[in-house]
mmCIF entry with sequence, helices, sheets and N, C-alpha, C, O atoms, coordinates in Angstrom:
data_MODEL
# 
_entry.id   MODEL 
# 
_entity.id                         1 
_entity.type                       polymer 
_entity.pdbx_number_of_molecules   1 
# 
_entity_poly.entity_id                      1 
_entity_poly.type                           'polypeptide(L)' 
_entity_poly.nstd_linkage                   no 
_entity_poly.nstd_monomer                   no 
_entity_poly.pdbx_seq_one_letter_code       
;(UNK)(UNK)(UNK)(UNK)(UNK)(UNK)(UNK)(UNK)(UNK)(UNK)(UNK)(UNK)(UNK)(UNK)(UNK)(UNK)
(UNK)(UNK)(UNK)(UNK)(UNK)(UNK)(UNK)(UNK)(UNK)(UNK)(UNK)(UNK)(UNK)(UNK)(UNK)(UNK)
(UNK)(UNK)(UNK)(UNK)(UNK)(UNK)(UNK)(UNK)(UNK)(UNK)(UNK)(UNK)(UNK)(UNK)(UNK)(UNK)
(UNK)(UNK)(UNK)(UNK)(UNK)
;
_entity_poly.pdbx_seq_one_letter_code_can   XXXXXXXXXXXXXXXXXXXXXXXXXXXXXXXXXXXXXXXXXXXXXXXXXXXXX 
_entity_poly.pdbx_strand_id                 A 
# 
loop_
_entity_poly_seq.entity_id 
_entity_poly_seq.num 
_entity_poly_seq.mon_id 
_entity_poly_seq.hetero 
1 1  UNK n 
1 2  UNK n 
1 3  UNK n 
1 4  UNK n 
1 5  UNK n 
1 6  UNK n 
1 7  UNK n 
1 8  UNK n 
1 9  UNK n 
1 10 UNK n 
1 11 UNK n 
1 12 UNK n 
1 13 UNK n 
1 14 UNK n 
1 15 UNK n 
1 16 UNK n 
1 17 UNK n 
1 18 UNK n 
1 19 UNK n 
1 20 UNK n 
1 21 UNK n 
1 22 UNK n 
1 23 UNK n 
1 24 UNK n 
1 25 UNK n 
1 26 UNK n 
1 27 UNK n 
1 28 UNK n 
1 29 UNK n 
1 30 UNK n 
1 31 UNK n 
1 32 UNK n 
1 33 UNK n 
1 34 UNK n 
1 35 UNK n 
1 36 UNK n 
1 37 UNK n 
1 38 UNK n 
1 39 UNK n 
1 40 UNK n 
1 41 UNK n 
1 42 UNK n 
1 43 UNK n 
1 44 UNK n 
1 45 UNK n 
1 46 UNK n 
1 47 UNK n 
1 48 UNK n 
1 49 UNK n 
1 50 UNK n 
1 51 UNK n 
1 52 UNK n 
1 53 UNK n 
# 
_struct_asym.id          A 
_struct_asym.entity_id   1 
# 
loop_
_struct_conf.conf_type_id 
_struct_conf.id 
_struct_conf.pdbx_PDB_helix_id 
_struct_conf.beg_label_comp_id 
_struct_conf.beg_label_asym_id 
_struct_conf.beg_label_seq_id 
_struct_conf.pdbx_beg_PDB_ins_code 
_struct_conf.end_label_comp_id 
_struct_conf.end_label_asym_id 
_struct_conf.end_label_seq_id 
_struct_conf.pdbx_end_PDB_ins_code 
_struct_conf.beg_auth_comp_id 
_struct_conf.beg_auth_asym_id 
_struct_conf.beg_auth_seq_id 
_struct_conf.end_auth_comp_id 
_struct_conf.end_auth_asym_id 
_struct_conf.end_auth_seq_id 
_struct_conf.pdbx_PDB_helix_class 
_struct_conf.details 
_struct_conf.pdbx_PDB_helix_length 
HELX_P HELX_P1 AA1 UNK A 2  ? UNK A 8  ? UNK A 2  UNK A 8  1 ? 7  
HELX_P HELX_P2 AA2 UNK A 13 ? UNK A 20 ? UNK A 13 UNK A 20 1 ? 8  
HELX_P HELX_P3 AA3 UNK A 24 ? UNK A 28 ? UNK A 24 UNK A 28 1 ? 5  
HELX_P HELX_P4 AA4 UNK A 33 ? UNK A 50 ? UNK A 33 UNK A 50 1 ? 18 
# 
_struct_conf_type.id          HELX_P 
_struct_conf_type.criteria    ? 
_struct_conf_type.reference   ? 
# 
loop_
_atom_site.group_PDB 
_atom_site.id 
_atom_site.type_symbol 
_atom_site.label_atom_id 
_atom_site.label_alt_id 
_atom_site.label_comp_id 
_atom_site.label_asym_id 
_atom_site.label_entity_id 
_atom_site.label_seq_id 
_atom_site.pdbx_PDB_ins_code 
_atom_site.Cartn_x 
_atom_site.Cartn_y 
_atom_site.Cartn_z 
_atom_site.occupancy 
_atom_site.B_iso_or_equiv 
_atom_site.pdbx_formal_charge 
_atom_site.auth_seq_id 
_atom_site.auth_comp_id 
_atom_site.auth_asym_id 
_atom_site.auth_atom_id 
_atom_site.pdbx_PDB_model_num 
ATOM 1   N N  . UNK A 1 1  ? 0.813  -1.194 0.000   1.00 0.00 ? 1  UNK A N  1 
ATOM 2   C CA . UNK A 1 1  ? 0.000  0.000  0.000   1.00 0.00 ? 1  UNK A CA 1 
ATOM 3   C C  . UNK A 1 1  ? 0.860  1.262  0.000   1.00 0.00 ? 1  UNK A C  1 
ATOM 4   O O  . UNK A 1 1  ? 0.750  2.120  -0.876  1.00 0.00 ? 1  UNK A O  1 
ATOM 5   N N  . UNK A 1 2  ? 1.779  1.346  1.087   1.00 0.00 ? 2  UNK A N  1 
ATOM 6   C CA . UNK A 1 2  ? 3.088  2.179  0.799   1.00 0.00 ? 2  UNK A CA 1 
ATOM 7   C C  . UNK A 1 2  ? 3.600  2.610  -0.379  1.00 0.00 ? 2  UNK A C  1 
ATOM 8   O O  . UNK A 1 2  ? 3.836  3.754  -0.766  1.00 0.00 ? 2  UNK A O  1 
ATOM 9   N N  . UNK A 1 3  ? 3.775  1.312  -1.028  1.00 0.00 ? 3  UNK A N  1 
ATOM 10  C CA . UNK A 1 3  ? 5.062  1.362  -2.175  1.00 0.00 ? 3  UNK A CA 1 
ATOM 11  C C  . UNK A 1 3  ? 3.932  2.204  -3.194  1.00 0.00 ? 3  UNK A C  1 
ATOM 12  O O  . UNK A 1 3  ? 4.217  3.273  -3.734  1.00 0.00 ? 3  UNK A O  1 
ATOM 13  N N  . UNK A 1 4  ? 2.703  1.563  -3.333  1.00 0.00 ? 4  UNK A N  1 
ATOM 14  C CA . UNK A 1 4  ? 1.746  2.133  -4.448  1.00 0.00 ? 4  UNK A CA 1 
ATOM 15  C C  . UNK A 1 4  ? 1.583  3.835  -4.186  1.00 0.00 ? 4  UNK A C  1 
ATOM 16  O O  . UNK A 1 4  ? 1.682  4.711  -5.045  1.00 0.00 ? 4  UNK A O  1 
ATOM 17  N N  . UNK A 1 5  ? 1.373  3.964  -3.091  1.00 0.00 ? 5  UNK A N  1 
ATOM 18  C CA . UNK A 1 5  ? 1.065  5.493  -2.786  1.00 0.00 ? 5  UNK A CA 1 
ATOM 19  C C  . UNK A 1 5  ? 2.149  6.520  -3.251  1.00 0.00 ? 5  UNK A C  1 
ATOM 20  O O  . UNK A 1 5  ? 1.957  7.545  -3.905  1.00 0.00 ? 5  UNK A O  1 
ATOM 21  N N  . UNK A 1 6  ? 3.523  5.944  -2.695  1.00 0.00 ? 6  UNK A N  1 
ATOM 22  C CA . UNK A 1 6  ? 5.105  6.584  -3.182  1.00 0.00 ? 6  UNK A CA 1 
ATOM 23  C C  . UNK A 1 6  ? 5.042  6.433  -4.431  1.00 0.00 ? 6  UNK A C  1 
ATOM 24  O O  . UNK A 1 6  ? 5.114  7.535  -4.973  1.00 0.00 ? 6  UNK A O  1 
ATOM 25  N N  . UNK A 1 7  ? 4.921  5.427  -5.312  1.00 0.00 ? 7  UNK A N  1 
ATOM 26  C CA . UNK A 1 7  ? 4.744  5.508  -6.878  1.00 0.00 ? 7  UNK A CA 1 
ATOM 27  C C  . UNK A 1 7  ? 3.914  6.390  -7.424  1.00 0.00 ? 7  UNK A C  1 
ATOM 28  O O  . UNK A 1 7  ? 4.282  6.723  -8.551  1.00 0.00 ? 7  UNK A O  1 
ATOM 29  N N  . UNK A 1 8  ? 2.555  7.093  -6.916  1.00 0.00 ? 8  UNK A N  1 
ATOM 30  C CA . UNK A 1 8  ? 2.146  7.506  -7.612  1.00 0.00 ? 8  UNK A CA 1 
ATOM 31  C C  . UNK A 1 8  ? 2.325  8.908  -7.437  1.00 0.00 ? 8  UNK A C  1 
ATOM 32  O O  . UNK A 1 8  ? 2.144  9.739  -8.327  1.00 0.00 ? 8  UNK A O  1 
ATOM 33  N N  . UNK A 1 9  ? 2.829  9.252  -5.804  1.00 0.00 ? 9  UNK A N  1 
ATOM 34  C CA . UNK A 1 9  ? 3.039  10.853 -5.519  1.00 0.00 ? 9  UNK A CA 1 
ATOM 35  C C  . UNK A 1 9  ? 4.444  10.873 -5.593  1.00 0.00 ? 9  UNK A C  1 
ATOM 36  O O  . UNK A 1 9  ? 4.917  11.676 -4.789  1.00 0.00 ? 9  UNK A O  1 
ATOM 37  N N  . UNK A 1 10 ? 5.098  10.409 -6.120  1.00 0.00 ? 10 UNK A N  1 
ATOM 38  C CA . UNK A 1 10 ? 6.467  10.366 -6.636  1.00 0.00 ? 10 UNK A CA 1 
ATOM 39  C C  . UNK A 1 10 ? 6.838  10.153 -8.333  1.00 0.00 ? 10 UNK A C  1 
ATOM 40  O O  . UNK A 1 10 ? 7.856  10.283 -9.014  1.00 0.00 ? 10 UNK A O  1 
ATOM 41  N N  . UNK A 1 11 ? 6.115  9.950  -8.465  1.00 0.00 ? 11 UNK A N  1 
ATOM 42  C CA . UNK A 1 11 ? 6.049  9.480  -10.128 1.00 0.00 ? 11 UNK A CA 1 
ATOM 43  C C  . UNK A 1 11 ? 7.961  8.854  -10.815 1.00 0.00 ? 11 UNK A C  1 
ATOM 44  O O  . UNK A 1 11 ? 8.708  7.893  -10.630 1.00 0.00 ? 11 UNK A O  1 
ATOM 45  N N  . UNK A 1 12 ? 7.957  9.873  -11.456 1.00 0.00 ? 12 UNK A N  1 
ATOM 46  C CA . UNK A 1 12 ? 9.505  9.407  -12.252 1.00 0.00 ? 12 UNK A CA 1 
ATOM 47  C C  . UNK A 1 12 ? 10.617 10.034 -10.942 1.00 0.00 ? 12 UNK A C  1 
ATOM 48  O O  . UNK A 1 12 ? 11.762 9.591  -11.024 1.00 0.00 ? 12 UNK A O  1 
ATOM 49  N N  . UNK A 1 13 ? 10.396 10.817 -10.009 1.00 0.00 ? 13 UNK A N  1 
ATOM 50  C CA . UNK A 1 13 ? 11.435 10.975 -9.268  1.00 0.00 ? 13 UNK A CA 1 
ATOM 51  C C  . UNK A 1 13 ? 12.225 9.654  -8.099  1.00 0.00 ? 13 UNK A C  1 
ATOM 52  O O  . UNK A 1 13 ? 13.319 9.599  -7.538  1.00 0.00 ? 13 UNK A O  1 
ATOM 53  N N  . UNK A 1 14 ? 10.992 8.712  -8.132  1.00 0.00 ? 14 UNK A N  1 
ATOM 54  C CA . UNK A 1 14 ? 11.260 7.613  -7.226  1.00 0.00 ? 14 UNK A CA 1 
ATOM 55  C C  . UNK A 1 14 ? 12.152 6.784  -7.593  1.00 0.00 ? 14 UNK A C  1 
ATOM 56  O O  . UNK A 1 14 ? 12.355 5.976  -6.687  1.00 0.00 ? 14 UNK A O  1 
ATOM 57  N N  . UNK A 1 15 ? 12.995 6.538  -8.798  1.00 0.00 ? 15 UNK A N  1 
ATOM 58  C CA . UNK A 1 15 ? 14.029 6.298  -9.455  1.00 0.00 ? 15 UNK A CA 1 
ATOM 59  C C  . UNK A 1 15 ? 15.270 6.714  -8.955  1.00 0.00 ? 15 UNK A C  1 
ATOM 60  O O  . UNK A 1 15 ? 16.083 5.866  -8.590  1.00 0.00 ? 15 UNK A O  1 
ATOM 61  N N  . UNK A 1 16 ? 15.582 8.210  -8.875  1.00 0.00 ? 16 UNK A N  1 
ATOM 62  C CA . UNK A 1 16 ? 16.207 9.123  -8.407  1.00 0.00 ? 16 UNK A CA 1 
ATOM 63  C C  . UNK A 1 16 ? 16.711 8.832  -7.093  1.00 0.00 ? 16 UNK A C  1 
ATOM 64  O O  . UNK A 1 16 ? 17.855 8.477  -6.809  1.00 0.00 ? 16 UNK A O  1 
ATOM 65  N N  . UNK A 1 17 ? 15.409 9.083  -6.061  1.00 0.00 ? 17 UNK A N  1 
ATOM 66  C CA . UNK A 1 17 ? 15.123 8.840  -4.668  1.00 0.00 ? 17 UNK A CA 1 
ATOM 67  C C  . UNK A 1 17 ? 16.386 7.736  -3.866  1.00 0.00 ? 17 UNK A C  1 
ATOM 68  O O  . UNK A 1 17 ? 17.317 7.739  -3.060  1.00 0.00 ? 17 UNK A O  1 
ATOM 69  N N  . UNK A 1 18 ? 15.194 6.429  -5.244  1.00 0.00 ? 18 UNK A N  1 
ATOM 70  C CA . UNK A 1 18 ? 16.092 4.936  -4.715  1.00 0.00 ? 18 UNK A CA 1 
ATOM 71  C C  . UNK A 1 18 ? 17.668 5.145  -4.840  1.00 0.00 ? 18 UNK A C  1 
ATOM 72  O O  . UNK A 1 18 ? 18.408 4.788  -3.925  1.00 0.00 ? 18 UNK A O  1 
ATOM 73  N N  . UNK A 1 19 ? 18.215 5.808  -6.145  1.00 0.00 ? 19 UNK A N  1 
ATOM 74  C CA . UNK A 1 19 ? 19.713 5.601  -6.327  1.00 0.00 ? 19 UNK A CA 1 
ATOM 75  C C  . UNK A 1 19 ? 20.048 6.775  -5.168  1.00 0.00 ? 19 UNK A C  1 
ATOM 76  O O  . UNK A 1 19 ? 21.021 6.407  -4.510  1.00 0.00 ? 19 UNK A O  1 
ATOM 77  N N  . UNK A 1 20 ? 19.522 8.105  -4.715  1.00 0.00 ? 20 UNK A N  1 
ATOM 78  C CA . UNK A 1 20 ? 19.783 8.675  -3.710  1.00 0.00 ? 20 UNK A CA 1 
ATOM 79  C C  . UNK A 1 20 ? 20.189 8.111  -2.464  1.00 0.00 ? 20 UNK A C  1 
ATOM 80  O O  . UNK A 1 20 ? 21.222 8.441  -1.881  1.00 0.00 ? 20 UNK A O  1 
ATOM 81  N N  . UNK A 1 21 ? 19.273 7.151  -2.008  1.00 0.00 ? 21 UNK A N  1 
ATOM 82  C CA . UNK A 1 21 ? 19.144 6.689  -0.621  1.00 0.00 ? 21 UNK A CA 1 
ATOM 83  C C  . UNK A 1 21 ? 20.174 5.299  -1.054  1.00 0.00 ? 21 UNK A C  1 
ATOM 84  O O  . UNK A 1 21 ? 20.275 4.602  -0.044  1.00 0.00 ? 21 UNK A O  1 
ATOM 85  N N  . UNK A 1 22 ? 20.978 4.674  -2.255  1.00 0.00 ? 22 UNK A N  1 
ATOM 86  C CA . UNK A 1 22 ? 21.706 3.955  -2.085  1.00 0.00 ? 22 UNK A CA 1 
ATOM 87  C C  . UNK A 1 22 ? 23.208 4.575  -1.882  1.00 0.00 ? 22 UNK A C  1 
ATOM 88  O O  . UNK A 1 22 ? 24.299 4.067  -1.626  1.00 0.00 ? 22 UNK A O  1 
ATOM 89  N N  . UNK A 1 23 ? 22.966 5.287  -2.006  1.00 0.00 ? 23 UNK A N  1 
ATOM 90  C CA . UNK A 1 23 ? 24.773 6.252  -1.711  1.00 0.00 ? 23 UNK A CA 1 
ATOM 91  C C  . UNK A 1 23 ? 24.517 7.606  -1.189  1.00 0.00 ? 23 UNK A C  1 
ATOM 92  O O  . UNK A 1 23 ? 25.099 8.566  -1.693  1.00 0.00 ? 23 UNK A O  1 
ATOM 93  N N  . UNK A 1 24 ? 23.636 7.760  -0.152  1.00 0.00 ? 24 UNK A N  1 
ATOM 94  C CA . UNK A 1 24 ? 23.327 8.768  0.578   1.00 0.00 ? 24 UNK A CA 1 
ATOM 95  C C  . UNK A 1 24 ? 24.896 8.851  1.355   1.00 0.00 ? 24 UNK A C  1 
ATOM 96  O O  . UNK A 1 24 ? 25.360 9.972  1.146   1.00 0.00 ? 24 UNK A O  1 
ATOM 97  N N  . UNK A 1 25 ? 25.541 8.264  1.924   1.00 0.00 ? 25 UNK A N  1 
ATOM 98  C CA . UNK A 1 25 ? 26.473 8.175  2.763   1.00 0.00 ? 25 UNK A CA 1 
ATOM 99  C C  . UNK A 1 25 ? 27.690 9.048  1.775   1.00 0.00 ? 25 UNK A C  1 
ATOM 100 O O  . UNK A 1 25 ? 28.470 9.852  2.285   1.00 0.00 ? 25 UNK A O  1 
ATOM 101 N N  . UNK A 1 26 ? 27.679 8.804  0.682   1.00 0.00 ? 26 UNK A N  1 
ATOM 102 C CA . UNK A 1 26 ? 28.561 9.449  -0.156  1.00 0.00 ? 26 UNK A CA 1 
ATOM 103 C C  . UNK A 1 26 ? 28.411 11.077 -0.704  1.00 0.00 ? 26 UNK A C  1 
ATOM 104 O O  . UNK A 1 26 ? 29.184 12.035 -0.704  1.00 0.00 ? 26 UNK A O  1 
ATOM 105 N N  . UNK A 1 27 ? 27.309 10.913 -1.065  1.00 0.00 ? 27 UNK A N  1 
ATOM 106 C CA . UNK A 1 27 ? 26.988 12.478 -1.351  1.00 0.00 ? 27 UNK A CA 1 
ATOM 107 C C  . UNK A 1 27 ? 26.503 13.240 0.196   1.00 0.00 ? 27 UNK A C  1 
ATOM 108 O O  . UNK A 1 27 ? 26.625 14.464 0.217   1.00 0.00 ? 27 UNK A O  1 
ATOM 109 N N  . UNK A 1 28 ? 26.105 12.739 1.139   1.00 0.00 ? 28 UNK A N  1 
ATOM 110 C CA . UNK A 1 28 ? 26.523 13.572 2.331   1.00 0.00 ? 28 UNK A CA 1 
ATOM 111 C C  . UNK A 1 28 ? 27.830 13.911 2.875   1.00 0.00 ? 28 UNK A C  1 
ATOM 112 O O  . UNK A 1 28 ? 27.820 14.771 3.755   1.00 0.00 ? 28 UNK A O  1 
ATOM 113 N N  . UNK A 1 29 ? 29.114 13.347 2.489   1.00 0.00 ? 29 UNK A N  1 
ATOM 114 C CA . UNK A 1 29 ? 30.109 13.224 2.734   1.00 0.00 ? 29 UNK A CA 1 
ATOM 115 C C  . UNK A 1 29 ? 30.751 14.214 1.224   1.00 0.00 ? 29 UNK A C  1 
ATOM 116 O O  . UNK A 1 29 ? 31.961 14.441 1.245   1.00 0.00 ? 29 UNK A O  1 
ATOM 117 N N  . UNK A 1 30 ? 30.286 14.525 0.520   1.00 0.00 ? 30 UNK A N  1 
ATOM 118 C CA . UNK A 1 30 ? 30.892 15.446 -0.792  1.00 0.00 ? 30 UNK A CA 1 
ATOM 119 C C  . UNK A 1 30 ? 29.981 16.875 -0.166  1.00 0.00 ? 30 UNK A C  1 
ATOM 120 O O  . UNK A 1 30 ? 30.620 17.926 -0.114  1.00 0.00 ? 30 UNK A O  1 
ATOM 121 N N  . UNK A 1 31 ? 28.587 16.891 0.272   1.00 0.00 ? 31 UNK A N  1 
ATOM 122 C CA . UNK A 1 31 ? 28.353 18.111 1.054   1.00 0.00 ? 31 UNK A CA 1 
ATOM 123 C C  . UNK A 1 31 ? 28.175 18.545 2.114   1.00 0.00 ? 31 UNK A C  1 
ATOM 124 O O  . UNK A 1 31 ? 27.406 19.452 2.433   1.00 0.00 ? 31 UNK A O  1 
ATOM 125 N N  . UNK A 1 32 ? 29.090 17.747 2.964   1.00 0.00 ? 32 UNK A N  1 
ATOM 126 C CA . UNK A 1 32 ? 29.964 18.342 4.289   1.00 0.00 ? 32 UNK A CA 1 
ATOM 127 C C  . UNK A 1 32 ? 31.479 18.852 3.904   1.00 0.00 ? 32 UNK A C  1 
ATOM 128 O O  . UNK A 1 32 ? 32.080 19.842 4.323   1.00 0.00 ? 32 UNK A O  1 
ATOM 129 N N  . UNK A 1 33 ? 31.829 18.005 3.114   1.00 0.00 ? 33 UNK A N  1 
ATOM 130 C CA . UNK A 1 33 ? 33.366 18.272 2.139   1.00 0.00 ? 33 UNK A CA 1 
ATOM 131 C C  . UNK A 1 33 ? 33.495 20.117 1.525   1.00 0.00 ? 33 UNK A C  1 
ATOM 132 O O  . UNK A 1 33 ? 34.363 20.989 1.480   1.00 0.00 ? 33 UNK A O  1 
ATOM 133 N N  . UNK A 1 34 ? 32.387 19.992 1.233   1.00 0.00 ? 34 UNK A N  1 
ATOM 134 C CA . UNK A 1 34 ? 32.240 21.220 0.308   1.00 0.00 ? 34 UNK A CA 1 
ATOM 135 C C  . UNK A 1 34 ? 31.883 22.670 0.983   1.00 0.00 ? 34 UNK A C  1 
ATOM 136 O O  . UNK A 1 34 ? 32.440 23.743 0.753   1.00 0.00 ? 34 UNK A O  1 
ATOM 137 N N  . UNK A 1 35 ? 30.564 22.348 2.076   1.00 0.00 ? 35 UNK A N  1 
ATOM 138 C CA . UNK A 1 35 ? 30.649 23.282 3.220   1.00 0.00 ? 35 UNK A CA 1 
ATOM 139 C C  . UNK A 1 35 ? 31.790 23.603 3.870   1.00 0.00 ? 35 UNK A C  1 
ATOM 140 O O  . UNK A 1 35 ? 32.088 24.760 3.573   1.00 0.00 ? 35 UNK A O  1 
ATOM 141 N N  . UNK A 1 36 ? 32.618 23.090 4.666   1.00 0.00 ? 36 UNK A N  1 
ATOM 142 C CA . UNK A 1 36 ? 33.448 23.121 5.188   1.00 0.00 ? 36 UNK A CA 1 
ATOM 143 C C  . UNK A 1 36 ? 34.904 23.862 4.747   1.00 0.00 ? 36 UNK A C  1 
ATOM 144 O O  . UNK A 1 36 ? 35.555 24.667 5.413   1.00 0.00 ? 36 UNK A O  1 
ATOM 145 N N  . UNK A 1 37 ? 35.252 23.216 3.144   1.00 0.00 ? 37 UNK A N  1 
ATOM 146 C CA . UNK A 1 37 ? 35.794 23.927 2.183   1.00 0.00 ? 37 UNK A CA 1 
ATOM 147 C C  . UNK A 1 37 ? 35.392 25.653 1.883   1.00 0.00 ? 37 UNK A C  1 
ATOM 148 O O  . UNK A 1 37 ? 36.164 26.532 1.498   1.00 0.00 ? 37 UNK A O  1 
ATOM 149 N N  . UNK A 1 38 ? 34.415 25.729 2.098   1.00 0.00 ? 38 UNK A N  1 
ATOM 150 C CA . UNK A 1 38 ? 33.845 27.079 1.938   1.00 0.00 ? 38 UNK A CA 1 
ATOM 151 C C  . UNK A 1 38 ? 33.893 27.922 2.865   1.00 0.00 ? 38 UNK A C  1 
ATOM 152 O O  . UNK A 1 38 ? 34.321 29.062 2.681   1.00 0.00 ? 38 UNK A O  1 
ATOM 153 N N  . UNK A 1 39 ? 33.381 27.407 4.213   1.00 0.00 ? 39 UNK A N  1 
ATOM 154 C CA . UNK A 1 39 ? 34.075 27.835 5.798   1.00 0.00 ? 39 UNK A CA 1 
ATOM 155 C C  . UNK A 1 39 ? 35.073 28.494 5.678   1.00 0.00 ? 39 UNK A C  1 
ATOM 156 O O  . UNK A 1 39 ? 35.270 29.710 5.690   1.00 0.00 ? 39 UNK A O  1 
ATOM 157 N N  . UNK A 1 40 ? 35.812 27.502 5.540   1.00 0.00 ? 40 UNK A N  1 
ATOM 158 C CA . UNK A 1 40 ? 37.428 27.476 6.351   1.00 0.00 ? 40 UNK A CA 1 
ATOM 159 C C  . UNK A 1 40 ? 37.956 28.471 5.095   1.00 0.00 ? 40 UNK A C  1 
ATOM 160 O O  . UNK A 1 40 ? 38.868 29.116 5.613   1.00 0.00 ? 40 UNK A O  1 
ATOM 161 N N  . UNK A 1 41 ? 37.829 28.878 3.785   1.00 0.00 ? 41 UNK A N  1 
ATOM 162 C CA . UNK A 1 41 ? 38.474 29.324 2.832   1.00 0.00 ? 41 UNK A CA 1 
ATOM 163 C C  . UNK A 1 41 ? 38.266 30.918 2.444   1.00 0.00 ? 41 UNK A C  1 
ATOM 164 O O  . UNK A 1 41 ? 39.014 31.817 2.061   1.00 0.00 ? 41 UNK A O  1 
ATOM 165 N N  . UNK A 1 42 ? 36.434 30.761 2.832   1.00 0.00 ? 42 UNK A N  1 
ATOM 166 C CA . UNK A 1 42 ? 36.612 32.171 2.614   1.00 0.00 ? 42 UNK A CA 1 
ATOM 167 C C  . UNK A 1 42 ? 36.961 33.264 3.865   1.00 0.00 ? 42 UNK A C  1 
ATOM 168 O O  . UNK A 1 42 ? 37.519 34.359 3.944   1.00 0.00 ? 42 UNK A O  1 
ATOM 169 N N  . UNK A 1 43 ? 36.159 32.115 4.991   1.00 0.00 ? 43 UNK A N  1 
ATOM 170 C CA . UNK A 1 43 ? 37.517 33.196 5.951   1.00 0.00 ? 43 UNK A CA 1 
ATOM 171 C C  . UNK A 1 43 ? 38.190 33.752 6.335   1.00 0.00 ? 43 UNK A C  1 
ATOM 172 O O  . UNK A 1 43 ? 38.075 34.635 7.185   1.00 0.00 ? 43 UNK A O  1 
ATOM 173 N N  . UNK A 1 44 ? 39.784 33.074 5.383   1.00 0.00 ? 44 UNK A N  1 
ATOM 174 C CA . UNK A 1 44 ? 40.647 32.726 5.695   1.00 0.00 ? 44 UNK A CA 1 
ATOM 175 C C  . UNK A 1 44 ? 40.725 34.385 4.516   1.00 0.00 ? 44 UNK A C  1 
ATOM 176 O O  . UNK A 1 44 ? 41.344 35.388 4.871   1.00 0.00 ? 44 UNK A O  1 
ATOM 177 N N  . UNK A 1 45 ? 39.977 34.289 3.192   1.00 0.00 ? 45 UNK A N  1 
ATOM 178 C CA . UNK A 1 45 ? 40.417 35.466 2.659   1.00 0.00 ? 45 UNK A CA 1 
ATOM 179 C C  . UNK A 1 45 ? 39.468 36.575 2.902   1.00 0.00 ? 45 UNK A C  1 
ATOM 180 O O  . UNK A 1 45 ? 39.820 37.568 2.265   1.00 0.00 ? 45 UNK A O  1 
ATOM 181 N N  . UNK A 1 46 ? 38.429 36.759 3.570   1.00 0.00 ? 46 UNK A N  1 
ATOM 182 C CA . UNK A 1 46 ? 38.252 37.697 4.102   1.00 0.00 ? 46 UNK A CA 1 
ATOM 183 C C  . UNK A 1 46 ? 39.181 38.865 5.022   1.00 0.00 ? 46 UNK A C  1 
ATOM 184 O O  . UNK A 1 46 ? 39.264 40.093 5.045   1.00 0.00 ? 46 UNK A O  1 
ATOM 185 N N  . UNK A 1 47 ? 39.877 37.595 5.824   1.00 0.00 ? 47 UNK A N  1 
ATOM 186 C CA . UNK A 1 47 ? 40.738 38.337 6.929   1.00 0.00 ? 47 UNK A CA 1 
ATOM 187 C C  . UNK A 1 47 ? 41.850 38.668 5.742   1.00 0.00 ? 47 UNK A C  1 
ATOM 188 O O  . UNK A 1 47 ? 42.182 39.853 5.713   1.00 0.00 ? 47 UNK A O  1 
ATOM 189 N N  . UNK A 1 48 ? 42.161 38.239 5.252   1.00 0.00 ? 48 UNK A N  1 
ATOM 190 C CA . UNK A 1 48 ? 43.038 38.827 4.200   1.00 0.00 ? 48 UNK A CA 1 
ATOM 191 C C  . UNK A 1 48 ? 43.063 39.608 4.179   1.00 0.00 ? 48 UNK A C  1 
ATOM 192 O O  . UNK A 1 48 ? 43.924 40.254 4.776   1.00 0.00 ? 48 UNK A O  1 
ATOM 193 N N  . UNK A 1 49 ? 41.876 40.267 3.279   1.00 0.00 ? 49 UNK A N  1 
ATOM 194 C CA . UNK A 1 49 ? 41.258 40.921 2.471   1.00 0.00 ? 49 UNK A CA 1 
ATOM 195 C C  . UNK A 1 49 ? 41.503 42.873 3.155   1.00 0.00 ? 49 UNK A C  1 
ATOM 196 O O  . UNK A 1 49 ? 41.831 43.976 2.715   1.00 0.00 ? 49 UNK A O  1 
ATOM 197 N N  . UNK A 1 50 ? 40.885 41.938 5.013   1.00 0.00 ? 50 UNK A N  1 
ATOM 198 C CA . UNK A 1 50 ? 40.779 43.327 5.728   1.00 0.00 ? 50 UNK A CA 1 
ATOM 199 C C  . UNK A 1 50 ? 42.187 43.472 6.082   1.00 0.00 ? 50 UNK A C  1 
ATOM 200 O O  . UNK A 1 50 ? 42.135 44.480 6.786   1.00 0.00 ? 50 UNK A O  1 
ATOM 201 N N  . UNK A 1 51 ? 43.124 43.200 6.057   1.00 0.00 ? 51 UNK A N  1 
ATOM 202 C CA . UNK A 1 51 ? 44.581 43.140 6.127   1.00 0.00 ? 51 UNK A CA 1 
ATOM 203 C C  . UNK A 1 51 ? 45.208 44.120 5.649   1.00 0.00 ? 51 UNK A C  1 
ATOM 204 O O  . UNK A 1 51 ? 45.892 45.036 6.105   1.00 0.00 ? 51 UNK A O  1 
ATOM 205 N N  . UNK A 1 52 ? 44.678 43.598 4.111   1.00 0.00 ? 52 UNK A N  1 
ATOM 206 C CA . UNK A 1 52 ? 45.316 44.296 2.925   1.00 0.00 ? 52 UNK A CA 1 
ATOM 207 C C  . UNK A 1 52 ? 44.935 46.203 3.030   1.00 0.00 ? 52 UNK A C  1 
ATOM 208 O O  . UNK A 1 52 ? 45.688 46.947 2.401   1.00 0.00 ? 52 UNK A O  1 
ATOM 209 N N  . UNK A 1 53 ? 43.863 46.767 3.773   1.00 0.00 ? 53 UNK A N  1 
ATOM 210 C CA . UNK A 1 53 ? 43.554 47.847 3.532   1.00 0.00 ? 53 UNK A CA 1 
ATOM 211 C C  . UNK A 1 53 ? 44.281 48.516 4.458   1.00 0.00 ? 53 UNK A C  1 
ATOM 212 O O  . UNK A 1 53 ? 44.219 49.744 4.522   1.00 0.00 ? 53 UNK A O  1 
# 
């Protein structure tokens, strides 16, 4: 009854979903990677930035 209901209020995205939730562990781990990267970087040239003036 589940699966029918998700098929139909999901239509073609439930495809998606499934390969989502099979390597969720991976692409949460590329956007913590990427946050963090962004953190720590622009920071780092902000303070620069106010340095430089």
């Amino acid at each position: 009854m589940v699966e029918t209901m998700l098929d139909f209020m999901l239509g073609p995205m439930r495809g998606i979903s499934h390969f989502y939730f099979e390597h969720q562990m991976l692409f949460n781990m590329i956007i913590v990677g990427l946050a963090l990267y962004k953190l720590f970087f622009t920071k780092k040239n902000k303070a620069n930035e106010s340095t430089n003036y």
